[in-house]
SERO-4910 file (N, C-alpha, C, O; in steps of 0.05 Angstrom, whole numbers):
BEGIN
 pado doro    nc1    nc2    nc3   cac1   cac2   cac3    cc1    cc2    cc3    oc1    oc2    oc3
  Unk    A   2986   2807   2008   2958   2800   2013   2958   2781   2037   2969   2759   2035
  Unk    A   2949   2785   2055   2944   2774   2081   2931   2737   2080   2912   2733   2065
  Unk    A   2938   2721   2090   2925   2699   2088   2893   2698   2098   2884   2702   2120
  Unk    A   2879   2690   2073   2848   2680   2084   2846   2655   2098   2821   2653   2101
  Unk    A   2854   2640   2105   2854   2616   2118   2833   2614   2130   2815   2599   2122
  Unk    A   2830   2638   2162   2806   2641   2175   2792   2651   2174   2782   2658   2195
  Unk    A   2781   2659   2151   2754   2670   2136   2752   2639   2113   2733   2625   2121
  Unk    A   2754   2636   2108   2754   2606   2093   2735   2591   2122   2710   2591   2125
  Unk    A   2755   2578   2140   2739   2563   2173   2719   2576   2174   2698   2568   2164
  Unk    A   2721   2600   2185   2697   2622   2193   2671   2607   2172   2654   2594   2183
  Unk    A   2670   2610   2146   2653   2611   2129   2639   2579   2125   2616   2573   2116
  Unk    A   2660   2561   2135   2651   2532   2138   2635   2529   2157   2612   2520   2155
  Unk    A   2649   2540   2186   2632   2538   2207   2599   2541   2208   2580   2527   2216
  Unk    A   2603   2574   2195   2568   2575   2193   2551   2563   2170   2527   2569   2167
  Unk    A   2565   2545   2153   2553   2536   2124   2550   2505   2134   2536   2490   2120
  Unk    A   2565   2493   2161   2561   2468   2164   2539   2460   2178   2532   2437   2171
  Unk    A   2523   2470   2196   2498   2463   2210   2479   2467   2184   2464   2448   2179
  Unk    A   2479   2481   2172   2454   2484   2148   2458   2466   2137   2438   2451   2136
  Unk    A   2478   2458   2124   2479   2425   2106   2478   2403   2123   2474   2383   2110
  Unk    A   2480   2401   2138   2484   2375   2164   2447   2380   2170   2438   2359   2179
  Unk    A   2431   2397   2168   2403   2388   2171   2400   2389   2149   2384   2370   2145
  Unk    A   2406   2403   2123   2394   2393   2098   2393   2352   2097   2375   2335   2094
  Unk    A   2424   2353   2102   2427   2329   2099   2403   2305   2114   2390   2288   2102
  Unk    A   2405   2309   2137   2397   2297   2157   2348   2297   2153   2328   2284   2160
  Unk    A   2357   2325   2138   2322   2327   2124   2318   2298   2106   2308   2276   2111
  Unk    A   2331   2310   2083   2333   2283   2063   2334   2258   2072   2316   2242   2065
  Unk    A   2350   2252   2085   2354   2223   2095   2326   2213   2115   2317   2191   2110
  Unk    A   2315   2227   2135   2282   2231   2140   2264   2227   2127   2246   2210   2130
  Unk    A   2269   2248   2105   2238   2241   2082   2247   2213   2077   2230   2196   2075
  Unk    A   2271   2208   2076   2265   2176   2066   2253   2161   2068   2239   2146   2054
  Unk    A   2261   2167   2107   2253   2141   2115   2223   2140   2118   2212   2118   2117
  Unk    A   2210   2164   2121   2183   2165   2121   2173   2156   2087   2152   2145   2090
  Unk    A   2177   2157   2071   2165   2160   2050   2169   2123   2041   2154   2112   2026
  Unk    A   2186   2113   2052   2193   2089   2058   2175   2070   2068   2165   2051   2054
  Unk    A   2169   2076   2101   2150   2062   2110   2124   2070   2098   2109   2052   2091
  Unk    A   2114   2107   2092   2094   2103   2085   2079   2080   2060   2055   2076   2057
  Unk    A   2101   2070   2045   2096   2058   2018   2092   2032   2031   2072   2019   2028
  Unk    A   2115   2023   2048   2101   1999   2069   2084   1995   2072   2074   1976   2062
  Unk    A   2065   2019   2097   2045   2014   2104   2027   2007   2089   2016   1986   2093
  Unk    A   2020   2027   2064   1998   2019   2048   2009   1995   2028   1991   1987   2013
  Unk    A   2033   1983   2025   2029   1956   2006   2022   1941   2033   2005   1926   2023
  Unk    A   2022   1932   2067   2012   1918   2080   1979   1926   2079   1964   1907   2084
  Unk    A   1968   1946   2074   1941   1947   2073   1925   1936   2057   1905   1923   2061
  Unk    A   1938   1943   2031   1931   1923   2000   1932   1898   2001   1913   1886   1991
  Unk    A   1957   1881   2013   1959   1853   2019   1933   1845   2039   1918   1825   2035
  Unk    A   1930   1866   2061   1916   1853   2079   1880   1861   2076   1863   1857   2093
  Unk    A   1878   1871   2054   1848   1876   2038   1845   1859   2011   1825   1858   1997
  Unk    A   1863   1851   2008   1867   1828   1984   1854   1794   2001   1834   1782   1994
  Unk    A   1872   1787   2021   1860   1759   2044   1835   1775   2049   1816   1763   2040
  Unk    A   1832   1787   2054   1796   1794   2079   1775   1809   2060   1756   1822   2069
  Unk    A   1783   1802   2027   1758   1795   2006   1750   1774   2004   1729   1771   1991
  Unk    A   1764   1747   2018   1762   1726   2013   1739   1724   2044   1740   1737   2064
  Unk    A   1718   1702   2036   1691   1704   2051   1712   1688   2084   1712   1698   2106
  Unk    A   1721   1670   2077   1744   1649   2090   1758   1663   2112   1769   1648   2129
  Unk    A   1761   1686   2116   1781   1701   2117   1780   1713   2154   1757   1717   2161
  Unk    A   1792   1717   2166   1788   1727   2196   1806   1749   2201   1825   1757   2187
  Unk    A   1798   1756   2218   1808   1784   2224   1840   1777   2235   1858   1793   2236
  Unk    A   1842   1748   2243   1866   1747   2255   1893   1744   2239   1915   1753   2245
  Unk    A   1883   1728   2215   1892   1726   2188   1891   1748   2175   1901   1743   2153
  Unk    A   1883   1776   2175   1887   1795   2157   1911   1809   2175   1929   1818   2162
  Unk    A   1913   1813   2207   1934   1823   2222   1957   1810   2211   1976   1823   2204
  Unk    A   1956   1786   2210   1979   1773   2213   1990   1773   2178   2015   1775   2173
  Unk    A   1974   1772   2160   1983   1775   2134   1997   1813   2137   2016   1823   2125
  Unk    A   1983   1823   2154   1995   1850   2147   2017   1858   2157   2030   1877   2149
  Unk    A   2024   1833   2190   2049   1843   2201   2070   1826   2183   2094   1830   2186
  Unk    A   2062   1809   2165   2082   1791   2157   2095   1813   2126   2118   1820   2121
  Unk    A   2074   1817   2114   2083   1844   2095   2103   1864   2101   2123   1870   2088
  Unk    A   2094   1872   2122   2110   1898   2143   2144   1884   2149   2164   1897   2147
  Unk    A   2143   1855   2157   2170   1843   2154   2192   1864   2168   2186   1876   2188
  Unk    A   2212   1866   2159   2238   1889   2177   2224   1915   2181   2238   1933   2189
  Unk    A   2203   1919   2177   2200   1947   2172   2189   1951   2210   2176   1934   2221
  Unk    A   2198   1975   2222   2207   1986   2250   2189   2004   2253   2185   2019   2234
  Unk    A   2176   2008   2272   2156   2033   2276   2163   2035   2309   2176   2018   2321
  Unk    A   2150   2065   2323   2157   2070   2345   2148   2046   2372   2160   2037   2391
  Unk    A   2112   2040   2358   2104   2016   2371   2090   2001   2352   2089   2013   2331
  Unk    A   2079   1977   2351   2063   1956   2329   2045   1976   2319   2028   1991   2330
  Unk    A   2053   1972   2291   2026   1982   2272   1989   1967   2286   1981   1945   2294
  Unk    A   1978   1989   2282   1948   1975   2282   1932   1965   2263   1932   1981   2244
  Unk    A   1919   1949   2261   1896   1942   2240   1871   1948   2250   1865   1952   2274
  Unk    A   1857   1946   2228   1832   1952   2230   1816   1942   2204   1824   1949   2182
  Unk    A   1786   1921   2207   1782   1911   2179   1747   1923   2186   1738   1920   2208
  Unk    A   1735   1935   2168   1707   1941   2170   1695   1920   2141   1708   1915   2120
  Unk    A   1675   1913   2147   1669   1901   2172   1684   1892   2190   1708   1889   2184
  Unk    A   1671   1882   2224   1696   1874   2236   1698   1841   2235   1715   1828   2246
  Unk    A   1675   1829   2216   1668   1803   2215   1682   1796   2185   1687   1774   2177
  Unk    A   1685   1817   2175   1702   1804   2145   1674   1803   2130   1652   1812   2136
  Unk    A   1683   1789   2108   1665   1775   2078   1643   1755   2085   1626   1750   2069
  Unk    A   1644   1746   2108   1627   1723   2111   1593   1732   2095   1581   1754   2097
  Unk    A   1586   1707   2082   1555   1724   2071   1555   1749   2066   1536   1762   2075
  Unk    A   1576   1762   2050   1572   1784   2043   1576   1797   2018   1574   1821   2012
  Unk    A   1585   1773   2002   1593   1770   1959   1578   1789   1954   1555   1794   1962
  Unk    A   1593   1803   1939   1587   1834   1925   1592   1860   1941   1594   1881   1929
  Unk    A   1594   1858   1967   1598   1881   1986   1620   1889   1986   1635   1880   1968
  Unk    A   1631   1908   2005   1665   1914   1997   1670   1909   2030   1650   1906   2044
  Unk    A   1693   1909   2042   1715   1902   2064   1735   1929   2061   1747   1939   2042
  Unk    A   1733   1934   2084   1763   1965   2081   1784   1957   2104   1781   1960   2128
  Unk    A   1803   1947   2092   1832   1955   2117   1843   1978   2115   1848   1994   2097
  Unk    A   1847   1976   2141   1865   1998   2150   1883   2000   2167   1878   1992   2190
  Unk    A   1919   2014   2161   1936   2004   2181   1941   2025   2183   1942   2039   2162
  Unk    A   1950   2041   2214   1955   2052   2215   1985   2040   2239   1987   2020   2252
  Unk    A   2007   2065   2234   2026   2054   2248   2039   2088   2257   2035   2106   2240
  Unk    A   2055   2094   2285   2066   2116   2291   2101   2116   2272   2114   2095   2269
  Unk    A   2110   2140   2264   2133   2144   2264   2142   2170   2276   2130   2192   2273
  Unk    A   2160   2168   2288   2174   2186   2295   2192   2207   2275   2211   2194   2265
  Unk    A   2190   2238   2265   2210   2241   2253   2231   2255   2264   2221   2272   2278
  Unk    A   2255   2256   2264   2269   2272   2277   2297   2282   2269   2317   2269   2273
  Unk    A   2297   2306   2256   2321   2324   2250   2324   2344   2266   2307   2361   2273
  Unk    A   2358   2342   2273   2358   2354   2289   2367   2383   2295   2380   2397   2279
  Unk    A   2359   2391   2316   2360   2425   2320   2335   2424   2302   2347   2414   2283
  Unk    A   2318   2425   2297   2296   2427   2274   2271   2418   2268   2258   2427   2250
  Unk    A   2260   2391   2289   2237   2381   2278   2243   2348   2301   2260   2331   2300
  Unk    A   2223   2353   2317   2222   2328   2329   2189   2318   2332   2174   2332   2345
  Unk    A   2182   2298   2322   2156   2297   2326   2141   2272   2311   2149   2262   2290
  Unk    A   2115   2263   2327   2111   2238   2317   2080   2240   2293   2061   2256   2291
  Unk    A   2085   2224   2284   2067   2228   2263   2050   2196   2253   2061   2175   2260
  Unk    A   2032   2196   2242   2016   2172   2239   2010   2169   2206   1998   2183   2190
  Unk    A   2026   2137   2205   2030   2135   2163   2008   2114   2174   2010   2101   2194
  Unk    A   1988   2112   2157   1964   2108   2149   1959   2096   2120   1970   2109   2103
  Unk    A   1945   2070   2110   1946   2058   2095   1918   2045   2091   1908   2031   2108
  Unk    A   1908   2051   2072   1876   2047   2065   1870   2024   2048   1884   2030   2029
  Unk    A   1859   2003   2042   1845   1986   2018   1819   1983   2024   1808   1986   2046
  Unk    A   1808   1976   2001   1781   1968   1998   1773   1952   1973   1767   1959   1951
  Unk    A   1773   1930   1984   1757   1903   1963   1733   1902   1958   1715   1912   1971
  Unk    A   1730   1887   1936   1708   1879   1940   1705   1848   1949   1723   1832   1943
  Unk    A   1685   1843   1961   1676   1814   1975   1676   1793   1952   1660   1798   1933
  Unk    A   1694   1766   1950   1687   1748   1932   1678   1728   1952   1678   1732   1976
  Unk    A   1667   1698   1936   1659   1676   1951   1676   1667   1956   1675   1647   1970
***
């Protein structure tokens, strides 16, 4: 019986790019599924401060980049608080943040492309 050796290689060769992007998929969704959970616990944090009437729009950025902490995006996440004045005189009404931030995903031979993780809250206004 003849040695299979190089039908054995042969069969690696074409079985190794398919697992090397399986792989390389998984490890992706991570990282996306990662920041996306980021983004929206910095949205919750930063709709939690800007229920408070006290509260400024500069102080809800900054509570949300401080949340965000190691977390890396292609450029600075954005905020956004509606109203753009906050709680002031406004007990009983609600406040919506919103962060939105770019990621890039990229596996390769397979998927290059940027995408926007997005993060919603909405309080309601206390005194």
């Amino acid at each position: 019986m003849p040695s299979e050796r190089g039908a054995s290689l042969a069969e690696f060769a074409l079985v190794l790019p398919v697992l090397l992007m399986v792989l390389f998929g998984i490890i992706e969704f991570g990282l996306v599924f990662s920041r996306s959970q980021a983004v929206e616990a910095s949205a919750r944090e930063g709709g939690r401060l800007a229920s408070l009437s006290s509260t400024t729009s500069a102080d809800v950025s900054n509570r949300v980049d401080a949340t965000l902490g190691g977390t890396t995006f292609s450029s600075p996440p954005e905020v956004s608080m509606v109203p753009a004045g906050g709680c002031a005189g406004r007990e009983g009404e609600s406040v919506t943040v919103t962060v939105s931030a770019p990621h890039r995903i990229a596996i390769p031979f397979v998927l290059d492309r940027e995408v926007t993780l997005t993060g919603q809250a909405v309080f309601r206004c206390e005194a």
